[in-house]
C-alpha positions as a printed Julia matrix, in Angstrom:
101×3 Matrix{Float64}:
 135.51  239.03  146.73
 138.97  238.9   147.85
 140.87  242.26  149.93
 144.11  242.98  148.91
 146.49  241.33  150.68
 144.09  239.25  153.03
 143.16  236.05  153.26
 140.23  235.66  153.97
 137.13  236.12  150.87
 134.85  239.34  151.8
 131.84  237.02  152.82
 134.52  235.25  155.43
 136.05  238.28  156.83
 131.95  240.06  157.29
 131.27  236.3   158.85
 134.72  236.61  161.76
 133.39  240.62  162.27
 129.8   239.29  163.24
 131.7   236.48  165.46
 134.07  238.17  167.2
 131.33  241.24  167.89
 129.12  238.53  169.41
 131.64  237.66  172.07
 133.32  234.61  170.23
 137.41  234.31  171.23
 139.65  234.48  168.56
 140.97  231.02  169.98
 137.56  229.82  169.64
 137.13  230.65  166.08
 140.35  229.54  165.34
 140.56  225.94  167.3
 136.47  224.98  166.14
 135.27  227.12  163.75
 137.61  227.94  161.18
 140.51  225.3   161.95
 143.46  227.74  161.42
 146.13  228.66  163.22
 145.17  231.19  165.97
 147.53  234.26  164.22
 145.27  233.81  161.48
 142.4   234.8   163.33
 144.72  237.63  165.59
 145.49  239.39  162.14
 142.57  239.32  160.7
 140.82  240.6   163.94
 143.81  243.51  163.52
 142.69  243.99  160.42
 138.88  244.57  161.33
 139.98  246.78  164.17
 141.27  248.97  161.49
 139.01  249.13  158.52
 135.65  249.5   160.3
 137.19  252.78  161.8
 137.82  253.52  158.52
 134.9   252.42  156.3
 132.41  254.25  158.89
 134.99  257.68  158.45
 134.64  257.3   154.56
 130.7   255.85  154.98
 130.31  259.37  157.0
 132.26  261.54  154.24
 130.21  259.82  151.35
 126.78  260.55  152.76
 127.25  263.86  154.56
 127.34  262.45  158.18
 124.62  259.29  158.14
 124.93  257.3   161.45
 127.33  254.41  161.01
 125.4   250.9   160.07
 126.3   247.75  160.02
 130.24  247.02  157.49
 128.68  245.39  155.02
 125.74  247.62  154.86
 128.37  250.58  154.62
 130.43  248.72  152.07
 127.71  248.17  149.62
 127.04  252.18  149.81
 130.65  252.93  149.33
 130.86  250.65  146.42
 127.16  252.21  145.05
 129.17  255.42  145.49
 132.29  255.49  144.16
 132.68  251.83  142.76
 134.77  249.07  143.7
 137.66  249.24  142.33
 138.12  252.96  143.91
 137.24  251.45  147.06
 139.99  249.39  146.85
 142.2   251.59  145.86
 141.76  254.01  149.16
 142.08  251.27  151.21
 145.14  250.23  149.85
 146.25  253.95  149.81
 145.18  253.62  153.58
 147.14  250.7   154.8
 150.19  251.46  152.63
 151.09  255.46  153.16
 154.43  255.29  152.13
 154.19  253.65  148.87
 152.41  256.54  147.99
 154.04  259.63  147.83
């Protein structure tokens, strides 16, 4: 339930994606919805700026082009695909380059 190295639980993370893409400030969410500090919301919003790109690139390798859907929608093919635990490791591969050589 839990990405590597975020803090928020998958279900939480899907729930600020929906938010922000519905208009919602990250100062909103921060100040009345999720009481946190607002860099907590800022890095996590980073963090969805960079892995939708990449869950609808993998999403489109994985079924030979499909339209992109909704993230969680692509992340339960992915995992019906190739399984969590490799899903987890390409991320990680993903966001940490250099610790792989």
């Amino acid at each position: 339930m839990v990405m590597r190295y975020c803090r928020f639980f998958w279900p939480c993370l899907l729930a600020l994606n929906n938010a922000l893409a519905e208009g919602s400030t990250p100062y909103h969410l921060a100040r009345h919805v999720w009481h946190v500090g607002f860099g907590v919301i800022k890095r996590a919003a980073g963090l969805l700026r960079r892995l939708v790109p990449w869950v609808e690139g993998l999403h489109r390798e994985l079924t030979d082009g499909a339209p992109a859907q909704t993230l969680e929608r692509m992340v339960k093919i992915i995992t019906a695909k190739l399984g969590h635990i490799q899903l987890l490791q390409r991320w990680y591969r993903h966001r940490y380059p250099l610790r792989f050589c």
